[in-house]
Each structure stands twice: as C-alpha cells, then as structure tokens.
C-alpha positions in Angstrom: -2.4 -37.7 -28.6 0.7 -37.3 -26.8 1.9 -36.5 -23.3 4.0 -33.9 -21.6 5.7 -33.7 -18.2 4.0 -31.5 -15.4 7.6 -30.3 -15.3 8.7 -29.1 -18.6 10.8 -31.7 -21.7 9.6 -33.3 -24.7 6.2 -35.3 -25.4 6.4 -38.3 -25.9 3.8 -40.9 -26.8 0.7 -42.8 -24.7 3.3 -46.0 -24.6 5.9 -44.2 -23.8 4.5 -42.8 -21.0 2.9 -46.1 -19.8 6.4 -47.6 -19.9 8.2 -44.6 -18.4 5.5 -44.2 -15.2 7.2 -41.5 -14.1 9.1 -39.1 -16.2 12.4 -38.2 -16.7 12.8 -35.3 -14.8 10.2 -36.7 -11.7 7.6 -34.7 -13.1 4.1 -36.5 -14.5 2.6 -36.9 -17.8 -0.3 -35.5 -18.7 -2.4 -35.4 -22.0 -1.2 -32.2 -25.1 -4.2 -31.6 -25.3 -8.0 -33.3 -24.2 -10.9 -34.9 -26.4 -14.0 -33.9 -26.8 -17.6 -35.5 -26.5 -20.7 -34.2 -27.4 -23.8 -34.7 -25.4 -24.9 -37.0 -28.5 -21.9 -38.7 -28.3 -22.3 -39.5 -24.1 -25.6 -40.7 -25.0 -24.4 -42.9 -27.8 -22.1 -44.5 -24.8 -25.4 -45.1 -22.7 -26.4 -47.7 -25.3 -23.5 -49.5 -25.0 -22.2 -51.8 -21.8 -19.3 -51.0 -19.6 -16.7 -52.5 -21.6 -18.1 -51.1 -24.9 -17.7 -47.4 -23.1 -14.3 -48.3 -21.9 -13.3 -49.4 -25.7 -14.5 -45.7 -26.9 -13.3 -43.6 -23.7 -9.7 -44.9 -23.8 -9.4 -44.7 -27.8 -9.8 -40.8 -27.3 -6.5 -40.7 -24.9 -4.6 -43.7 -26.3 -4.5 -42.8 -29.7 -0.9 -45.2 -30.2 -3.1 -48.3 -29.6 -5.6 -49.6 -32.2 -9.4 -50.2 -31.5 -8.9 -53.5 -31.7 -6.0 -54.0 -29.7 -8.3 -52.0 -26.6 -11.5 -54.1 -27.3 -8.9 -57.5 -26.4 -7.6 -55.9 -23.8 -10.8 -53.9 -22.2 -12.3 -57.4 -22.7 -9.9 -59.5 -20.8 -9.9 -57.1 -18.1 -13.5 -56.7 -17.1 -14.6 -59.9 -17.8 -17.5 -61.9 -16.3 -15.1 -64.1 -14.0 -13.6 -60.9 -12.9 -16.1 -58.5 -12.3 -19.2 -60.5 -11.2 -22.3 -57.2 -11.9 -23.3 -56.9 -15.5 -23.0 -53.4 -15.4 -19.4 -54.0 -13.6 -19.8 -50.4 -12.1 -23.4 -50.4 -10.6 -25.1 -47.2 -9.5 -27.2 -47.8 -6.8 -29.5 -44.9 -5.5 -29.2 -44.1 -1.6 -32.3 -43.0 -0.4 -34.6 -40.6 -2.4 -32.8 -37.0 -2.5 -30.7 -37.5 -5.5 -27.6 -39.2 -4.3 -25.9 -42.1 -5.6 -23.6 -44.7 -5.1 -21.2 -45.5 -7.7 -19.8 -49.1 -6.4 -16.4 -49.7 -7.6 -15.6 -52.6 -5.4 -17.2 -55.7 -7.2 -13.3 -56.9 -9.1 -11.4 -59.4 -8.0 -9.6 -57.5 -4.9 -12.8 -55.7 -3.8 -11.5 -51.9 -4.4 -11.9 -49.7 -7.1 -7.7 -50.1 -8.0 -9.3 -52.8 -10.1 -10.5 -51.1 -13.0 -6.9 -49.9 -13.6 -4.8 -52.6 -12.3 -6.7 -55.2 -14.5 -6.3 -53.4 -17.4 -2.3 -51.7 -17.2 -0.8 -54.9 -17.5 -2.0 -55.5 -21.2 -1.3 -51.7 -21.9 2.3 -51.7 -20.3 2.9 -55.1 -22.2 1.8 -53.9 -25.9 3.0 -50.6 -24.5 6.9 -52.7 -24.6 6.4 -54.0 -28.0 5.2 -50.5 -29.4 8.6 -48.7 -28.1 11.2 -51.8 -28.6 12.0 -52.1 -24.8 13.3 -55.4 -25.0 13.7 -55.8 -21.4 11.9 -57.3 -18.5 9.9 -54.7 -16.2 10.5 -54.4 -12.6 6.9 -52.5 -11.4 7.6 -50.9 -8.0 4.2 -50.0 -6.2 3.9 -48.3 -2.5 0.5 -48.8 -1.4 -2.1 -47.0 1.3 -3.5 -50.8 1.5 -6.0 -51.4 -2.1 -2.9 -50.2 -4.9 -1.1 -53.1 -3.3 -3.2 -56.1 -4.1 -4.9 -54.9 -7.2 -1.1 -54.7 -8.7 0.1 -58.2 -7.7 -3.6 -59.5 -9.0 -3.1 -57.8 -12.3 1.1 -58.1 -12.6 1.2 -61.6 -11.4 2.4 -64.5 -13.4 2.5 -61.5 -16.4 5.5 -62.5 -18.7 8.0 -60.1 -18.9 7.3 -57.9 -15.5 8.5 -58.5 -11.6 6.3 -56.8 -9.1 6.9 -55.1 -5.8 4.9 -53.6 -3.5 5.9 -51.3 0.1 2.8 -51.3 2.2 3.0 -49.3 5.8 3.8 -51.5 8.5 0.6 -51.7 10.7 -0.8 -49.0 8.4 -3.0 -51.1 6.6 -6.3 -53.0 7.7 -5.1 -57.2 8.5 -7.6 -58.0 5.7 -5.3 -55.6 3.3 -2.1 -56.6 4.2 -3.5 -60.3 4.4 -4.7 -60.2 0.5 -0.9 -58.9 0.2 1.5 -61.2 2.2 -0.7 -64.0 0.7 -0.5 -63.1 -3.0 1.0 -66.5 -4.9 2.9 -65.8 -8.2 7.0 -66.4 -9.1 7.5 -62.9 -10.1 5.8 -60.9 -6.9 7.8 -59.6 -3.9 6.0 -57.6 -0.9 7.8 -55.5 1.6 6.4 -53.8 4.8 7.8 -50.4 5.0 8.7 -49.1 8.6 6.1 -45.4 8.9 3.8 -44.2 7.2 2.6 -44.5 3.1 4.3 -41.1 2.7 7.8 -42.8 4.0 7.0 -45.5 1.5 5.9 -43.2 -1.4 8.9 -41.3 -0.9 11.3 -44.0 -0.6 9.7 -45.7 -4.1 10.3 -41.8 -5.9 13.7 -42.1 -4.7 14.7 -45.3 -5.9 13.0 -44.0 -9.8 15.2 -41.0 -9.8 18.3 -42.9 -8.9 20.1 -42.8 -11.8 22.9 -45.2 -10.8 20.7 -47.6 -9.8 18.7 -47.6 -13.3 21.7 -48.1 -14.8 22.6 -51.0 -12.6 18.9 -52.7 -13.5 19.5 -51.9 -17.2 22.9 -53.9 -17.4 21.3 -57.0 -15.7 18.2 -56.4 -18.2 15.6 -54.4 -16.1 13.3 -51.3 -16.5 11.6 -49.6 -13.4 8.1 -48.2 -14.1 5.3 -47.6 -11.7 1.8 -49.1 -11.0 0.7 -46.2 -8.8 -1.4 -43.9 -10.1 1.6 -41.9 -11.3 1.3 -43.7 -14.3 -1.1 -42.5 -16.9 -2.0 -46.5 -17.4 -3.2 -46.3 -14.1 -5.0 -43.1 -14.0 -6.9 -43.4 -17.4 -8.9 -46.8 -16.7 -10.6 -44.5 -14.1 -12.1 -42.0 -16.2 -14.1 -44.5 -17.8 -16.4 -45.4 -14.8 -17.2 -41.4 -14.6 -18.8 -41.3 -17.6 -20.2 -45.0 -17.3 -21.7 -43.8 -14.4 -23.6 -40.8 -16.1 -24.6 -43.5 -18.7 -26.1 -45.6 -16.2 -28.4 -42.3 -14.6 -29.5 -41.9 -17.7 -30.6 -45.0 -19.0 -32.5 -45.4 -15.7 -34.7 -42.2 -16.1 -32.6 -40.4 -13.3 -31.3 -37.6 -15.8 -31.3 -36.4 -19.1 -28.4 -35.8 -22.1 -27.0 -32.4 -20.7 -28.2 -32.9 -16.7 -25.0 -32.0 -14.4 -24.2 -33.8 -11.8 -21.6 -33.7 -9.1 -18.8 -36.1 -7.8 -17.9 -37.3 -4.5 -14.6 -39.1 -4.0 -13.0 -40.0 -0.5 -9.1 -38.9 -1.6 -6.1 -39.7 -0.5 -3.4 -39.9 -3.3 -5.6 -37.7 -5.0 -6.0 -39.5 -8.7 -9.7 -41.3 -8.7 -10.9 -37.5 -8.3 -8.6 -36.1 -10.7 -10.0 -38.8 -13.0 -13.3 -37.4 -12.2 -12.1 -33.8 -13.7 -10.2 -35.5 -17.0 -14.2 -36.6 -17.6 -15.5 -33.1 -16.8 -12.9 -31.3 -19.3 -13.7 -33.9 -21.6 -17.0 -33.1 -22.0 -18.9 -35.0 -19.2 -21.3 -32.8 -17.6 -20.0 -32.6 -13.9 -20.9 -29.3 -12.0 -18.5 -29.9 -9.5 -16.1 -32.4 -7.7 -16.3 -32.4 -3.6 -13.2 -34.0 -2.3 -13.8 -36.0 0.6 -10.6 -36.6 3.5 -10.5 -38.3 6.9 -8.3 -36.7 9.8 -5.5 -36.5 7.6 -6.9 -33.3 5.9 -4.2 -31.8 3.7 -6.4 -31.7 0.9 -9.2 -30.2 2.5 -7.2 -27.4 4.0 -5.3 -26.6 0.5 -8.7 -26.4 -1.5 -9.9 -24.0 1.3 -6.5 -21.6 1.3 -4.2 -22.4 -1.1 -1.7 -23.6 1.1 -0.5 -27.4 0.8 1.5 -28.1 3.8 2.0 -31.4 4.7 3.9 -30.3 8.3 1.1 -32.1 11.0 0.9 -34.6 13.0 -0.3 -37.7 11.0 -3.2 -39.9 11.7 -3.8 -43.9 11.7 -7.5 -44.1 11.0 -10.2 -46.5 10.3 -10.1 -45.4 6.6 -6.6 -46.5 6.1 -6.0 -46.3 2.2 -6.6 -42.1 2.2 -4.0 -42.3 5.2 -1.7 -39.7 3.3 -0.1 -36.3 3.8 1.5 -36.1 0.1 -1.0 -36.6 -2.7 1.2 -37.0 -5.6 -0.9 -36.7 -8.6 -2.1 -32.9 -7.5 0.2 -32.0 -9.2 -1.3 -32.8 -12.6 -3.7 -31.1 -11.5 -2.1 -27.5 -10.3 0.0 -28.2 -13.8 -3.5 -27.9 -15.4 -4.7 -25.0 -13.7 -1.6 -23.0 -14.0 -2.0 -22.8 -17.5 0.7 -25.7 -17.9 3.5 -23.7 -16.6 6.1 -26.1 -15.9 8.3 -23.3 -14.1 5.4 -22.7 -11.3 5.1 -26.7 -11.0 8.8 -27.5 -10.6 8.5 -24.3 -8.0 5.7 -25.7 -6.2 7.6 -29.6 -5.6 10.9 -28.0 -4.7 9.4 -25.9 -2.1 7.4 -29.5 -0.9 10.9 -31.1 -0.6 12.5 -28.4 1.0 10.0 -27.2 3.7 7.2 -29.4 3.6 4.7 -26.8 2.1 3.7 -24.1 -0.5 1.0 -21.8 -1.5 -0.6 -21.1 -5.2 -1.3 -17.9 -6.4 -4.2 -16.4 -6.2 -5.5 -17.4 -9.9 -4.7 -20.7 -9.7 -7.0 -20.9 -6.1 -9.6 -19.3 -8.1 -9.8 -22.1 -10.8 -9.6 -24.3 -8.1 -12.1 -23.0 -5.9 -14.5 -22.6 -8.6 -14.2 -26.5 -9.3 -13.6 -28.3 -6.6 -15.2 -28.3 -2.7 -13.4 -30.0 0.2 -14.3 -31.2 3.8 -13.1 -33.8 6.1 -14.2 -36.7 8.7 -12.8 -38.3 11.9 -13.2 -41.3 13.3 -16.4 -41.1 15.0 -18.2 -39.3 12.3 -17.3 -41.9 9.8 -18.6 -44.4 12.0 -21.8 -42.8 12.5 -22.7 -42.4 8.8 -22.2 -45.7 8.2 -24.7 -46.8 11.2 -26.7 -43.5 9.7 -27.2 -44.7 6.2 -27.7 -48.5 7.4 -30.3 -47.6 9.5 -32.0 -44.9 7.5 -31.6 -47.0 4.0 -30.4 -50.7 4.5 -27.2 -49.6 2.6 -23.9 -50.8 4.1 -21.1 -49.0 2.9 -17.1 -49.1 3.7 -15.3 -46.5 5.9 -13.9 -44.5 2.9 -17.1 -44.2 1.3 -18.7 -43.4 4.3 -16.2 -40.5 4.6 -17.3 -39.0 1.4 -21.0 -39.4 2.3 -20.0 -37.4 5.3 -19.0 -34.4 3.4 -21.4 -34.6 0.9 -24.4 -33.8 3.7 -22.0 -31.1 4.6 -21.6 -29.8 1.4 -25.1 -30.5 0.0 -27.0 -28.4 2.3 -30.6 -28.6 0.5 -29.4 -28.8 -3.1 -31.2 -31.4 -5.2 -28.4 -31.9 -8.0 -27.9 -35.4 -8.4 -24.4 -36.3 -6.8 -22.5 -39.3 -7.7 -20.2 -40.6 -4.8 -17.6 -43.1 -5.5 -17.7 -46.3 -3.4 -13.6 -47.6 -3.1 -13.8 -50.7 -1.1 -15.9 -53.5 0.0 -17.5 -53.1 3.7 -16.0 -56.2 4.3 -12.5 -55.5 3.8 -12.9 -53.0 6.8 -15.2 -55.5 9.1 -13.9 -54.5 12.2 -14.5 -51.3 11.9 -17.9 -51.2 10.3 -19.5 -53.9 12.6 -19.6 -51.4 15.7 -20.4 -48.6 13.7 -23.2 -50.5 11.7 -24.8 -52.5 14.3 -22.8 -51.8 17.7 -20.6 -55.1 17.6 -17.4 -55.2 19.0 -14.8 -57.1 16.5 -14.1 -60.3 18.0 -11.9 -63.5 17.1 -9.5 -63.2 13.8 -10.5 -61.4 10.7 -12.3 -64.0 9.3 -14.0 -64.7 12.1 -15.1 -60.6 11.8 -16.3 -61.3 8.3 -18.7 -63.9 9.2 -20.2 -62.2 12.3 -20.4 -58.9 9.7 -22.3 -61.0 6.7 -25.1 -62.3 9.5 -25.3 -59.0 11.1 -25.7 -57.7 7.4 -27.3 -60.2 5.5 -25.3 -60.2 3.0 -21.9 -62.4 1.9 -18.6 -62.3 2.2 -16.3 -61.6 -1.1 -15.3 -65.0 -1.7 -12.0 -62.8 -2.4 -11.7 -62.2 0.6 -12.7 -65.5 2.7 -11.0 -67.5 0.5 -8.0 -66.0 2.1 -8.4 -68.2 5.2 -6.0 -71.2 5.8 -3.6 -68.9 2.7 0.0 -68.7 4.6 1.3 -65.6 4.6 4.6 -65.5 2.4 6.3 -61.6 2.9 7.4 -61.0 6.3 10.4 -58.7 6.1 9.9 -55.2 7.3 12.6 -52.5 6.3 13.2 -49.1 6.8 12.6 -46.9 3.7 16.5 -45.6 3.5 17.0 -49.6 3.0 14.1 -50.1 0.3 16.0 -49.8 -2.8 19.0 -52.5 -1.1 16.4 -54.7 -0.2 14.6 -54.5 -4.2 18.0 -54.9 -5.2 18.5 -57.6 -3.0 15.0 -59.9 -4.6 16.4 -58.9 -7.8 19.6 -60.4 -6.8 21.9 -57.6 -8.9 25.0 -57.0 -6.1 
C-alpha cells in the first residue's frame, strides 16, 4: 500500500511517509487505496488480545514492514509495564442504555496519545533503515497539552532522534505542562509558545516548509519530521483501538458480527475521529461518528454548514487539549470526500491562509453530513455531566470525555444503538476541574495536593504517572514567541 499527498505529487511508500511527516508540498498523506475486512475476519480479531489485533490492523496499512517486524514492535509498545489493563483498551459500560466507554488513558502518560506515541518511534526508526536516511531525526511536536508528553515518553533516550515540543503558555492544565517541563532524557527540548496551540501549530508548519532551513539541518546531519498526528505513524496506531473496541462488545455478549455501532470522540485536532472513519471504510461496522467540541466549536459549525472559519474569538477552557480553531488533519478527510481531488484541497488551505475560512460544495457537505454529527459543550455543561454521570453511575470521567458524553445525550435522543465514546485522559490529570464538578470541592493547595483530595473524594488512585511527578524539578522554562520558534530550535540544535 502506498500513500499520496491530500495535495497532489507522487506516492511514495508507508516509510516514506512516516519519515517525511508532512509532505513535500505541506499537503498530508493518506492511504492509495483502503483494506478490507470481512465481518468473519473482525470476529477472527475478537479472539485475539489487543496487541494480536494491532499486529493484523497495522499489517493491512503498512504493507513495507514485515509481520514480524510489527509483532516486535506492537509488543514493545503495549507492553504489561506500560499499559497496566489486560485488555489495554477497556470498554466499560456506562449505565444500562447502550453506551460505552472506550478508556484510552491507562499508558504511561495517562491520554490516549499513547497508543501512537509508544509505537512511532519503532516505526520512524525501521522506517530510517528501510529508506537509507542516514541521518539523525529532529521530531518537532506542538501540543494542545497530551501530544506533548506522550512524544517525549516515546522519543526519549531513542537513538538517532532529538525531540521538541511547543506547548501554549498557560494553555495547558499545570499537571500537563508539569509531565512536560519535567520530562528527563539527553535528546528532549520543551518550549512554551507565547498564544494559543494554533500559534504553535502554525509556527511548527512554518519551520517544515522552510526550505532554507532544511537545508541548513541537512548540512549539520538532521531530518525534521513530525510526531503530531500529521504523520500517518501517528494516526494509524489509532485505528486499532476502534476495532479492538468492537472486539471487546462482542466477546462480552453486547453485540453480534455485523451490529453497528456509533462513535463519540471529543475533537480537537481532529485525527482520533478521523481514525474512527479509516475503521469504518475499512470494514468496521460504524453507523456514524458524532464529533464532540467544547466552546471552541469550529468543527461543530462546519459539519452543520459547510463553512470552516476559524475567524472567533478563541476560548481557554477546562478541556484544554481540544483548545483549537485549526484542525489540521480535516483535511484528509475533505481530500477523501472530494473524491481525492487535490485541486479542491490545495483550494480549500489557501483560502484558510488567506482569510481564515472556506466553504465545501454542496456534495462534499452531503457525504459529510451523511457520516458525521457535530455538537458542542461549555464550561458549565461539561462540568455537570461529569457530577451527572458520577452521581447517576459511580463513573468518573475527564473533562474531554465528559464533553463527548455531553453531545452524545444530545444527539442520541431515544436511540438504543450501542455508541462507543472515546475516553482521552485520566480524570486526574484535570483534578481541579473535576473535583468541583464531581463532588462540589473547590481545588485547594498545589496540584498534587488536588490529586490526593480527588482520589479520597473518588475512591480511587492517583496514576503513579502522575504523582510521581512531585518533588521532579521542572527543567524548560523559556517561553518564546512563535515568529522566534524556529531561532530558538535552531538555537538547542546549536547550527548558527
């Protein structure tokens, strides 16, 4: 299988594009052409664990890499001292009406970024050996808050790679910029970025189209690629737990070979949902995908009208990591459902850059529409559906999940169809805000002070991820603007 720009040029290969992140001409790859499995063959993946699903999902897309060299790797990167469930991505009912919680938080950071970031550095290492880049890679991340710390977790002390990550100054919960700013390794560097993750996004997209200044990181013996979900390597770890997660409603009696569900996924940079539809087209039966946003509601607006403009105010919110106003990978997406007509794509991001908006024709809103359902939740909303669904089920979820339950009861109306809804992040790594939604607390004392009055509120532990990160000094300090983000990568990397 190989992979072809959203915006036009030549396919090139599943390493190739791992290596590359982002292509050539800014545009992002996407698979020729998708696999196929049968309802026989979905229930052949039920009998199997999570890691024996990932080893037969990923083979389908990564067709460069052998089956052995993904069981070593799949393996490594979901293993027992890693990911502490046996089933590694649990499905846990939430009261009796047919809705369920996918938890994605139980890897080494605490957020769902962990079933990707675990596994691309083994990819984007092979990946080097399979193309002959003899060089070392320089991975630049920006991060809502999870992208971040899953990166440096999995790129950290990697041979061959150097790591940096822009997080939003003050856009970030402490406990996110904490695991961050405390993250030990020789070849990590962390930046705060003055404004929002857009300004960071933006700045990172900048410095990978700069073609001066790849030139200046190939003479000292560097390669840019990406972490962020911009990269296929990232994005296709994520379509595994989709169809893991049918796997596990069937083998507990919830459905049968052939049910459809739907999906439920709080958004923000838009890939975990478009993972959800690389599963659907591939033969997992989803019925529909209902995108979930906070205040920041760009998606929910587009998927309503057509029009994606990102011109409005922008919100800080309790759900920090879907704190974003341009999701970049919609446009795999609108590349899809255009009938892979590079020409409308390249016309759809150059009317983004120059005015902030544009609007799909009407047959492309269609497919959309007939796929995909959108809605949206503040602040106090979010709050109360956590203290809703504590109270009515004993079930304490994070602020971004809580967002997507939110507009799933919207959307749901009396429809029984068993719905899948993906949990991101650990309650804990959002304690102050969930302890006065949950149980009325205000947050008191430092954060770890907040996760302790949380776990006896709940009854239920900490992450030792994330208390272990008291008494850690915090070693990245230095906030820039994001005109000065490439100066200050060239800067750690020590080229002028």
């Amino acid at each position: 299988m190989d992979y072809i720009s959203t915006r036009g040029g030549r396919p090139v290969s599943a390493a190739q594009a791992i290596v590359s992140g982002l292509a050539p001409d800014g545009g992002l790859y996407v698979p020729q052409s998708l696999p196929s499995f049968s309802l026989d063959e979905i229930a052949s993946l039920a009998k199997l664990g999570y890691t024996g699903r990932a080893v037969e999902v990923l083979s389908r897309f990564l067709t460069d890499f052998t089956r052995g060299e993904l069981t070593e790797y799949v393996g490594r990167a979901y293993a027992k001292s890693k990911f502490l469930p046996e089933a590694v991505a649990p499905v846990v009912p939430l009261g009796g009406d047919g809705a369920y919680i996918l938890e994605l938080f139980h890897g080494p950071t605490c957020a769902f970024k962990d079933f990707a970031l675990q596994l691309l550095p083994l990819l984007l290492t092979a990946s080097l050996k399979k193309t002959g880049v003899d060089k070392t890679v320089v991975i630049l991340v920006a991060t809502s808050g999870d992208t971040g710390k899953a990166a440096l977790e999995g790129f950290a002390g990697v041979p061959g790679t150097k790591i940096c990550v822009f997080y939003p100054d003050g856009g970030t919960s402490s406990i996110q910029r904490r695991q961050m700013t405390t993250q030990a390794g020789d070849n990590v560097m962390v930046f705060a970025a003055k404004g929002n993750f857009d300004d960071a996004q933006n700045g990172v997209k900048r410095i990978f189209t700069d073609a001066a200044f790849a030139k200046a990181l190939s003479e000292h013996g560097y390669l840019l690629s990406s972490a962020n979900s911009i990269n296929w390597g990232r994005l296709v770890p994520q379509i595994v737990y989709y169809f893991s997660a049918y796997c596990e409603l069937l083998n507990a009696g919830r459905i049968k070979a052939g049910d459809a569900i739907d999906v439920a996924v709080p958004t923000g940079n838009f890939g975990n949902i478009l993972a959800a539809w690389f599963a659907k087209h591939s033969g997992l039966p989803i019925r529909r995908l209902i995108c979930a946003s906070n205040r920041n509601n760009v998606l929910t607006d587009f998927i309503k009208t057509g029009t994606y403009d990102r011109n409005r105010d922008f919100f800080l919110t309790t759900s920090p990591s879907m704190d974003i106003l341009i999701s970049s990978n919609l446009e795999r997406l609108l590349y899809l459902l255009c009938g892979r007509d590079d020409g409308r794509v390249r016309g759809y991001m150059q009317s983004l850059a120059k005015t902030g908006s544009y609007t799909v024709e009407q047959d492309v809103l269609a497919r959309l529409q007939a796929e995909f359902s959108a809605g949206c939740a503040d602040d106090a909303q979010t709050a109360q559906t956590i203290r809703d669904i504590w109270e009515k089920t004993g079930y304490l979820c994070d602020t971004h999940t809580a967002v997507a339950v939110h507009v799933c009861e919207q959307a749901r109306g009396g429809d029984k169809t068993p719905i899948v809804i993906a949990s991101t992040a650990s309650p804990f790594k959002f304690a102050a805000s969930v302890l006065p939604a949950a149980f009325g607390v205000a947050p008191q004392g430092d954060d770890f002070a907040q996760l302790n009055t949380l776990s006896k509120a709940s009854g239920l532990s900490a992450p030792d991820a994330l208390a272990g990160l008291q008494g850690r000094k915090e070693r990245f300090l230095t906030v820039v603007a994001p005109a000065d983000m490439k100066q200050a990568v060239a800067g750690w990397l020590s080229l002028f």
